[in-house]
C-alpha positions in Angstrom: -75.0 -153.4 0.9 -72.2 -153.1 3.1 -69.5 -152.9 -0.4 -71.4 -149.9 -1.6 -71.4 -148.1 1.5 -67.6 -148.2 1.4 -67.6 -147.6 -2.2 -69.4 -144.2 -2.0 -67.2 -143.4 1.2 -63.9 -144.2 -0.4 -65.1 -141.8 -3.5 -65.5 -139.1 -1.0 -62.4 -139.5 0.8 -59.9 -140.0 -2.1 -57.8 -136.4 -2.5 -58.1 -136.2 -6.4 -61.9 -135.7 -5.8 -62.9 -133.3 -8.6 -65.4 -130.3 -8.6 -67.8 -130.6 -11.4 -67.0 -127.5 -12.7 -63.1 -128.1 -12.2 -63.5 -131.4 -14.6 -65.8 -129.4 -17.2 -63.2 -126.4 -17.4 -60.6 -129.6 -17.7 -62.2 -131.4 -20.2 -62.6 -127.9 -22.6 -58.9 -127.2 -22.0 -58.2 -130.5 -23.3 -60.3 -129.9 -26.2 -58.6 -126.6 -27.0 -55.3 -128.3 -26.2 -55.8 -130.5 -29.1 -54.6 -127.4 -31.6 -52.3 -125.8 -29.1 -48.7 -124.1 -31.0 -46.4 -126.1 -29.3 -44.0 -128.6 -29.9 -45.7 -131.2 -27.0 -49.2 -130.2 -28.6 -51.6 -131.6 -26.1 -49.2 -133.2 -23.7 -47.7 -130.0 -23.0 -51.3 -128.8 -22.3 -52.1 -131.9 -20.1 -48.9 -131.3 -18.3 -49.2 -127.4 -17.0 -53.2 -128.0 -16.5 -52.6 -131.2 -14.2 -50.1 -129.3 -12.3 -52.1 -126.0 -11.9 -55.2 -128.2 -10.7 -53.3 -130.5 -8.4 -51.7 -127.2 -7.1 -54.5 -125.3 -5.9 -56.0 -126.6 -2.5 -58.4 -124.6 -1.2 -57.7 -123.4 2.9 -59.6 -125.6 5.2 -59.7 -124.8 9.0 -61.8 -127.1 10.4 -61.2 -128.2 13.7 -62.4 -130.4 16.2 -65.7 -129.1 18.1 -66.3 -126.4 15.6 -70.5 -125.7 15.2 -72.2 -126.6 11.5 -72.7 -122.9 11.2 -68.8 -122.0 11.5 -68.7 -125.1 9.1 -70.6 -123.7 6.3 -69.3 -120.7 6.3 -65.7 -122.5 5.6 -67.8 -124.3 3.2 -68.9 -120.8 1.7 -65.8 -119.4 1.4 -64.0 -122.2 -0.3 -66.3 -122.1 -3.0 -65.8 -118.6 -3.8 -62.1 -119.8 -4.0 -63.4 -122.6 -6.0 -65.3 -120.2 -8.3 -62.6 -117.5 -8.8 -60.3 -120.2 -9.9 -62.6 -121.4 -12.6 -63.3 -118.0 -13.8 -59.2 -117.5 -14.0 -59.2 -121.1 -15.8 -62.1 -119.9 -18.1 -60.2 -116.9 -19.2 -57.0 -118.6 -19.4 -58.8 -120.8 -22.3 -60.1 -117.8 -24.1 -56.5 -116.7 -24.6 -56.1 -120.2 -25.6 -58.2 -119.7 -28.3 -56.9 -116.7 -29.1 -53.5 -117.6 -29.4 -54.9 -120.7 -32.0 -55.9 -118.2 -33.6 -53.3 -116.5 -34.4 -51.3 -119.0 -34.8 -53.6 -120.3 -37.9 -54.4 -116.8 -39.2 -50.5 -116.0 -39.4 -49.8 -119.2 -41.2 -52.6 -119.1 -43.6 -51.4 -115.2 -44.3 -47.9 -116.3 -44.9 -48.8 -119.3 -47.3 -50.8 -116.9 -49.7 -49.2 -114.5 -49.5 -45.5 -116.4 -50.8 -48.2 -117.6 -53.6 -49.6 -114.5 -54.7 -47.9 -111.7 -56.7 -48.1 -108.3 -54.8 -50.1 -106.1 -57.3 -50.4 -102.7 -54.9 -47.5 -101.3 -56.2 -47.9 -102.8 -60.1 -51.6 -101.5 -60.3 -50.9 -98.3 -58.9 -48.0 -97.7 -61.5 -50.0 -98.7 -64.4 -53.5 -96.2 -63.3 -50.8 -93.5 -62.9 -49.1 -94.4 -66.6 -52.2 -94.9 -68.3 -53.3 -92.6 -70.8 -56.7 -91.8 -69.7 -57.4 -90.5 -73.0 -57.3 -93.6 -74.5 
């Protein structure tokens, strides 16, 4: 009894606690990571996201004495914070995505189009040439 007690205190007290919402933008980012254009790939990903998270504290003024109403609203406006961050996050791995995409739509344009003759020009020529007589 007394082992889980500390147990679930020590998971409350640890500073790399992690908002739900905070892991679950995390966990998509490494998931879009995976196909990132960079040279690192995925590391490089892991890298700038684990800095950005561990950067971002939100402003806690409790003090000694202070009333659990003055608490909550603390409480309130840190997870307004909290949420505008995720929403910056969110967007951050929509251009993510974008950028993928891109990146694959560029290469697949330049592999076909070293492959494929450019018959614009050609076919053009030949209905202007053409006899339409014939």
């Amino acid at each position: 009894m007394k082992v889980e007690i500390t147990i679930k205190k020590v998971l409350f007290l640890t500073p790399y606690f992690m908002h739900p919402q905070v892991r679950n933008l995390y966990k998509r980012v490494l998931i879009v990571g995976k196909d990132y254009p960079h040279q690192g790939g995925l590391e490089y990903v892991r890298d700038v996201w684990k800095k950005a998270i561990r950067k971002y504290q939100p402003p806690f003024h409790a003090k000694a004495g202070m009333k659990s109403q003055e608490l909550a609203q603390i409480h309130k406006s840190n997870e307004k914070d909290l949420l505008k961050a995720v929403a910056k996050g969110r967007f951050m791995v929509r251009e993510m995505i974008g950028i993928i995409q891109l990146k694959k739509y560029r290469t697949m344009k330049q592999r076909y189009e070293t492959t494929r003759p450019r018959l614009e020009n050609n076919g053009m020529q030949r209905c202007l040439n053409e006899d339409p007589s014939n």
